[in-house]
C-alpha positions, 0 to 999 in steps of 0.5 A: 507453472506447477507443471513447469517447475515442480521444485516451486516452493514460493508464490507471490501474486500482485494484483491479479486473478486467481480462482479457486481451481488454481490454488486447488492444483498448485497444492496438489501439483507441488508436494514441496510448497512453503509460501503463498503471497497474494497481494491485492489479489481477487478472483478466489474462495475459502474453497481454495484456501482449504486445499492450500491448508490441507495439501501444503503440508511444508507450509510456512506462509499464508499472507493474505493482503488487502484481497477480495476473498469468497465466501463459500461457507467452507471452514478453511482454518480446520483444513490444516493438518492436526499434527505441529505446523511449519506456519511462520506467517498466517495472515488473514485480516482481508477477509471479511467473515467470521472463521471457526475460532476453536480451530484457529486457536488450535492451530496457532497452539501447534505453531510453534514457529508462527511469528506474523499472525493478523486477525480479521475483524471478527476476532474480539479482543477476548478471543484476541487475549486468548491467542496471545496467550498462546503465542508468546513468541509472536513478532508481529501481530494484528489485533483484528476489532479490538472490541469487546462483546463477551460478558467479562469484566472491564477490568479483568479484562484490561489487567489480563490483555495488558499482561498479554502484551507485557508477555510478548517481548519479541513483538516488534510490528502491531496493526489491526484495530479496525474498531477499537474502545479507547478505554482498552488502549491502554493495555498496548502501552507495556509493548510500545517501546519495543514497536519499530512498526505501528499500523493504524490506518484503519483506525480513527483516532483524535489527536489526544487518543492518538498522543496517548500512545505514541509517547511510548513509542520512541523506537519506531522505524514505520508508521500508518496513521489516517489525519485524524490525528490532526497536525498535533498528531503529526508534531507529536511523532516528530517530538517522540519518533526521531527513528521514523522511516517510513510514514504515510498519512491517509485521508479518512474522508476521501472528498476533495472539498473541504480544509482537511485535518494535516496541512503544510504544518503536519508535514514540516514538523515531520522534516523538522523532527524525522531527519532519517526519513526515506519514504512518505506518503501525504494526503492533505487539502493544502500545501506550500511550497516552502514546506515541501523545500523544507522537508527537501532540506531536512530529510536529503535521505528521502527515496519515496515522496508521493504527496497526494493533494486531494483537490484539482489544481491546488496552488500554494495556498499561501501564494497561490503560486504552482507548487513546482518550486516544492518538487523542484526541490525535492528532486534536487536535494533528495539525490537518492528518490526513485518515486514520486508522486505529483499533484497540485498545481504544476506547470511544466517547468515542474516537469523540467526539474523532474526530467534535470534533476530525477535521474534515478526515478523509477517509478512517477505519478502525476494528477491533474498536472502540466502544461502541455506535451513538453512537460512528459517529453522532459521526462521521458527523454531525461529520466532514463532509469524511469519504469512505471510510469502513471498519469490521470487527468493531465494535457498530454497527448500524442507528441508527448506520448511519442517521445518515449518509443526509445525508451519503452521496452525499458520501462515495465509499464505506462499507464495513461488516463483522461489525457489527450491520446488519440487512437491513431496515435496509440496506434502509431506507437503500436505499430512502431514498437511491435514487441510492446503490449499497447491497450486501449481501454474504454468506458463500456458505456462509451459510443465513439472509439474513433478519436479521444483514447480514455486510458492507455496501457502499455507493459512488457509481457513475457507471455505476449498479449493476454487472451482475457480482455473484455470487449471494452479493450482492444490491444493494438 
């Protein structure tokens, strides 16, 4: 690709593998070089890193996301060069050992353009303070741990880091606080009603801790939060945050047993007090279907609605009913959704109402889902803008996975686990489609690969079939 295109300025990876040696070569093939996007990325070091710092001299963006970075005991943040950088964007909250913090401290000084900084967890909240300092034009900060381990006092401390952020009038988005001391929350509280986006999804906080802050933030567009804070958490967003866009709720223990802090009454108080609302994302252990029409009703400006019910086959738990009325009318009163995501009890009349109604979905998740084939036939013959397309754990099979071959070269992926495929069948679709990247894949641990297909990945590919697979996946 640098060989191709050697005018490349801009890189952005999702989910892929990316060795040392590739970002080696691209930081000495292209001289020009300003941004670097690895999301969900694994597969390379701080070795690479290192040259990415010291040969990218035009660089402006390092955004590392939620990647699996090596160790390799190479002081990468030393690497970039001494004179004033370009750096808009320096993000590195991913990685999970301790950096050289001088280094780092002289590198943010000669930034004078660095608005995105997000620092690891191994940045305390003194080190923290001194970078604030040093950045009064920051935009979007990560505080790193948010914890204290030197020897200055509380109070020093909690006076100097609240006028930090009294100081940081640009400061719109602030995440971070992977550990935090609540006696020190305070000191955020001169920012907040700047704040439009506000992450703490690595942060466990109960509902008065969390209340404390939020009643600042009046302006907020985007909110991260875990259910720790509760239903009373959620009222209190809905009270004070009449701005909200964006919010997603993420479960702190992932067990699908037990009752769960957010219920139906978090999420109805979001759709009663967040009427801009376009994008949710909603983990709980129950649910009705009256509070999913309410949020339907209430919030018609929703294009993202992925309601994750952590359990098999939950009903209604007021009714015991399947929740398909619920999605059913999230489909027909939210005329501008383009993702869904399914879960709970659902029948395929659920699926009907997908297929009538979703007539600009793109993307749908489904879990634990359906009745029989009909259920997916509904959708993938009458949603026709659909292009990823995921299913775990639901009973569909071949004449199901049949009644897409018109519409697959369309779609960017389908992916098929723990369903009711055949080989055969896959093979069928393989076989009638030729243009279409059709994967099997296997447990390694699996004897038979005769009969029951564990997961199915179909995708486009420009390049064709990969050439990496590992023994347990045959492409057809």
């Amino acid at each position: 690709m640098a060989l191709a295109y050697p005018c490349l300025e801009k890189i952005y990876l999702k989910r892929m593998c990316v060795t040392d040696s590739d970002l080696i070569l691209l930081s000495q093939l292209l001289l020009g070089f300003k941004e670097l996007v690895l999301d969900f990325c694994e597969g390379f070091g701080t070795n690479g890193l290192a040259s990415i710092a010291s040969n990218c001299r035009q660089l402006r963006v390092l955004d590392l996301i939620e990647d699996v970075v090596t160790e390799d005991g190479c002081d990468w943040i030393s690497c970039f060069p001494e004179a004033e950088t370009c750096l808009e964007c320096l993000n590195f909250d991913c990685i999970k050992t301790p950096v050289n913090f001088e280094a780092l401290e002289l590198l943010v000084a000669r930034s004078p353009f660095l608005k995105k900084l997000r620092l690891n967890q191994h940045i305390t909240i003194e080190q923290l303070h001194r970078l604030m300092i040093r950045t009064p034009q920051i935009m979007d900060l990560g505080t790193g741990s948010f914890i204290s381990t030197g020897p200055v006092t509380q109070i020093n401390l909690e006076r100097d880091l609240s006028r930090a952020f009294a100081n940081s009038r640009s400061l719109v988005s602030l995440s971070g606080f992977s550990d935090i001391v609540p006696e020190y929350l305070h000191t955020v509280y001169p920012v907040c009603a700047n704040l439009l986006s506000l992450n703490f999804s690595y942060t466990s906080f109960n509902g008065e801790q969390f209340k404390s802050l939020i009643q600042h933030c009046h302006k907020l567009q985007k909110l991260w939060v875990l259910d720790t804070i509760g239903d009373e958490g959620l009222q209190d967003v809905a009270t004070i945050c009449k701005e909200l866009c964006e919010l997603r709720v993420f479960p702190f223990d992932m067990r699908e047993d037990g009752e769960g802090p957010v219920s139906e009454e978090g999420l109805l108080s979001i759709s009663e007090g967040c009427r801009k609302l376009q994008s949710i994302l909603y983990f709980c252990h129950r649910m009705t279907n009256a509070a999913v029409v309410a949020m339907s009703r209430n919030c018609p400006e929703l294009k993202v609605f992925r309601l994750c019910m952590m359990g098999r086959h939950v009903p209604d738990h007021l009714t015991g009913e399947p929740m398909d009325e619920g999605f059913g009318a999230i489909v027909m009163n939210c005329k501008k959704l383009t993702r869904l995501a399914v879960s709970g009890l659902l029948t395929d009349k659920a699926f009907s109402y997908i297929g009538k109604h979703g007539k600009l979905l793109r993307t749908l998740s489904v879990a634990f889902a359906g009745d029989s084939d009909r259920g997916l036939r509904y959708v993938l013959e009458e949603c026709p803008k659909l292009e990823k397309l995921e299913i775990r754990d639901s009973p569909f099979g071949d004449a199901a996975l049949f009644s897409g071959l018109h519409h697959y070269y369309k779609m960017r992926f389908v992916w098929m686990s723990s369903c009711r495929l055949t080989l055969e069948g896959c093979k069928e679709v393989a076989r009638r489609m030729p243009q279409l990247v059709v994967e099997v894949i296997m447990e390694p641990s699996a004897e038979n690969i005769t009969e029951a297909v564990d997961k199915l990945y179909m995708y486009r590919s420009l390049d064709g079939r990969r050439t990496d697979t590992p023994e347990f996946v045959s492409i057809l």
